[in-house]
C-alpha positions as CSV (number, residue, x, y, z in Angstrom):
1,X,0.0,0.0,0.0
2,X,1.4,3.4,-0.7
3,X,2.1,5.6,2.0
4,X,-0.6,8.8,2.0
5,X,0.9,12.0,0.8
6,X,-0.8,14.4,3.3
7,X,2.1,17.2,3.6
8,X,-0.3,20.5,3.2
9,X,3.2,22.5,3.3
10,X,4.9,22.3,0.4
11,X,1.9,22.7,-1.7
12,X,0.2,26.0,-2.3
13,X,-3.1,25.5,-3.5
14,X,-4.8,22.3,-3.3
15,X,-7.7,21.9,-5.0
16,X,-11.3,21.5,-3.0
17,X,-12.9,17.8,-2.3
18,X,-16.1,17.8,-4.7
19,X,-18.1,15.4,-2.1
20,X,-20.7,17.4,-0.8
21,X,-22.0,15.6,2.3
22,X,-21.0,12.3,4.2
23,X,-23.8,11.9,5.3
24,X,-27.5,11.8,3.7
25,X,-31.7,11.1,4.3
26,X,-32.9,10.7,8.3
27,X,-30.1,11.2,10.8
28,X,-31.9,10.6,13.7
29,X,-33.8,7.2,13.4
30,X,-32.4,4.0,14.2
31,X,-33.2,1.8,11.4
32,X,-32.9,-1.8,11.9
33,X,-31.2,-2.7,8.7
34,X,-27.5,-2.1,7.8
35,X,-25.5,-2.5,4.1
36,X,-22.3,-2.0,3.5
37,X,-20.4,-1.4,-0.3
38,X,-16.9,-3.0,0.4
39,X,-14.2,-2.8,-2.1
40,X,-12.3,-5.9,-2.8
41,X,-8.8,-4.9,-3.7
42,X,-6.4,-2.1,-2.5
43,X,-7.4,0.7,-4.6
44,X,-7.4,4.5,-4.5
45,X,-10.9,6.4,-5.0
46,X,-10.9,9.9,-6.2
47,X,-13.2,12.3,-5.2
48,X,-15.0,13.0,-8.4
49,X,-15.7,9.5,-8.0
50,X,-16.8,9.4,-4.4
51,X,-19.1,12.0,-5.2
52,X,-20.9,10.4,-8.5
53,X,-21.4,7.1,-6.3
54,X,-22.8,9.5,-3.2
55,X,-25.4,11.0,-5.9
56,X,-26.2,8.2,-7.4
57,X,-27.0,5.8,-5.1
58,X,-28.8,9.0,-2.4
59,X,-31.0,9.8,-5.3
60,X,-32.4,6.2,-5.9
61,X,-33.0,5.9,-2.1
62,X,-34.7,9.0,-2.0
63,X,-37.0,8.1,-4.7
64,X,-38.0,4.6,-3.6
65,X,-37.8,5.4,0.3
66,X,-39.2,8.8,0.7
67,X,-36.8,11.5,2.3
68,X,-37.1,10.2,5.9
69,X,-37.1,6.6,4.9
70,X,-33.3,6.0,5.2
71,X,-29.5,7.1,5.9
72,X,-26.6,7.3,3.6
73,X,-23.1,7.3,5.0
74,X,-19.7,7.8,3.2
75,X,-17.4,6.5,5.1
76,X,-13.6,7.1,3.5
77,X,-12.0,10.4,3.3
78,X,-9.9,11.8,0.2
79,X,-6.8,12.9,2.1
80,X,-4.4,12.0,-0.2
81,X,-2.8,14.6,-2.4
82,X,-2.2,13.7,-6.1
83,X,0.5,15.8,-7.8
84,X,1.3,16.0,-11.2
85,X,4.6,16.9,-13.3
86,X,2.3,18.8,-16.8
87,X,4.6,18.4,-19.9
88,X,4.5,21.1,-22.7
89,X,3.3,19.5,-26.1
90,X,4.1,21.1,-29.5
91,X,6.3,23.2,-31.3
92,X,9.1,24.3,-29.5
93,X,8.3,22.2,-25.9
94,X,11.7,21.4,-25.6
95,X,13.2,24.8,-25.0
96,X,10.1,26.1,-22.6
97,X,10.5,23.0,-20.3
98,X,13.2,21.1,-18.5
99,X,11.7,17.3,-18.1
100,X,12.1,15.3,-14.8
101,X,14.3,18.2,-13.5
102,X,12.8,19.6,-10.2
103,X,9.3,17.5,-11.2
104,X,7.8,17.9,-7.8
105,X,4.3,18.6,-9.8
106,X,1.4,20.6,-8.5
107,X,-1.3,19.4,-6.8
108,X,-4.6,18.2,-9.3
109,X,-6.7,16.4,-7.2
110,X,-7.3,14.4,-3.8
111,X,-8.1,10.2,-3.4
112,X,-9.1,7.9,-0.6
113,X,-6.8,4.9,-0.1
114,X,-8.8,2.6,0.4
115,X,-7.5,-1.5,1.5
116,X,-9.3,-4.7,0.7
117,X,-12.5,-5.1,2.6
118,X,-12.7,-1.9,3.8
119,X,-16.3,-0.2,3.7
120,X,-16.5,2.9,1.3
121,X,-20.8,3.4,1.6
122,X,-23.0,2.6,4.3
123,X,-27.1,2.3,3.8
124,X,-29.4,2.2,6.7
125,X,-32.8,1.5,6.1
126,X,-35.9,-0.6,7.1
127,X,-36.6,-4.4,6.1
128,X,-38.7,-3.8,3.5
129,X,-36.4,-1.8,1.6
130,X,-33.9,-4.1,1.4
131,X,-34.0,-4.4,-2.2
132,X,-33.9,-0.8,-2.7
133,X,-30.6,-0.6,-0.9
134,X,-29.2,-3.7,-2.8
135,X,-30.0,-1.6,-6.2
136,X,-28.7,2.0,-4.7
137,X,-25.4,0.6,-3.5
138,X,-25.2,-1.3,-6.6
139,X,-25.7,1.7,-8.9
140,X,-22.7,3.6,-6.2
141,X,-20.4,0.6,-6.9
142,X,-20.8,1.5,-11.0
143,X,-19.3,4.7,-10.7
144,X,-15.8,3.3,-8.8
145,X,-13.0,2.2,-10.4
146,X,-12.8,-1.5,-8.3
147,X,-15.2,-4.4,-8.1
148,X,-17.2,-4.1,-5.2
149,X,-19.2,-6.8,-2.9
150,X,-22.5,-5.5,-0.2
151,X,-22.0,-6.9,3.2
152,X,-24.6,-6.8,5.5
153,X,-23.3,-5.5,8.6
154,X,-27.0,-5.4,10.7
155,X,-30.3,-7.1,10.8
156,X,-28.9,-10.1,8.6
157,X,-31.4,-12.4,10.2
158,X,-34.1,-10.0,9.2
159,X,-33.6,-10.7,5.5
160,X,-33.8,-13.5,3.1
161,X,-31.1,-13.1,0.3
């Protein structure tokens, strides 16, 4: 796993996360129902996509379960800092730039390392939208770039897969 590049000090302007909100729908009920989206490699998740996944899967369970009738959690933050070295292309590059010399790059966006089996999105809902979670997280799990499994983390025995 690579080690997080978090140094804020060396880097002048970093650009903003694009992920709104961690968490979504009915914050204060205790629903009895509890699905996870787990990635199953060692991967790093970008915010762009983290946010696409977040949209997608809180507007299907706001449709199907009303705006009360659930809670969306993102659970992984993008702390790490990806840099990049831009090249100049065309006519003349080669005198404007000077290659790998000082490449230390500037900042162009921020990721989430993320390890195997760790939990990216968490849906809480009631037993009878089960399937409606199953179909959100699955529509979230489209939008990253890893294969994904749901784990149910509570109410298991309350279901029947």
């Amino acid at each position: 796993m690579v080690r997080p590049y978090t140094r804020k000090d060396y880097i002048r302007k970093i650009p903003a996360s694009k992920i709104v909100q961690y968490d979504m729908g009915n914050l204060s009920e205790d629903f009895p129902l509890e699905i996870s989206l787990a990635v199953k490699d060692h991967t790093h998740l970008t915010h762009n996509s983290l946010e696409a996944a977040r949209i997608a899967s809180n507007r299907y369970l706001q449709r199907t379960t009303g705006k009360l009738g659930y809670r969306l959690k993102i659970r992984v933050y993008p702390h790490h800092i990806v840099r990049e070295n831009p090249m100049a292309t065309g006519a003349g590059a080669d005198r404007v730039q000077s290659g790998m010399r000082g490449a230390f790059g500037k900042a162009v966006s921020s990721e989430a390392l993320v390890r195997k089996n760790q939990k990216v999105i968490t849906a809480y809902v009631n037993v009878k939208d089960f399937e409606s979670a199953k179909t959100a997280l699955y529509r979230a799990a489209m939008k990253l770039p890893v294969s994904c499994k749901l784990v149910v983390d509570k109410g298991h025995d309350l279901v029947q897969f």
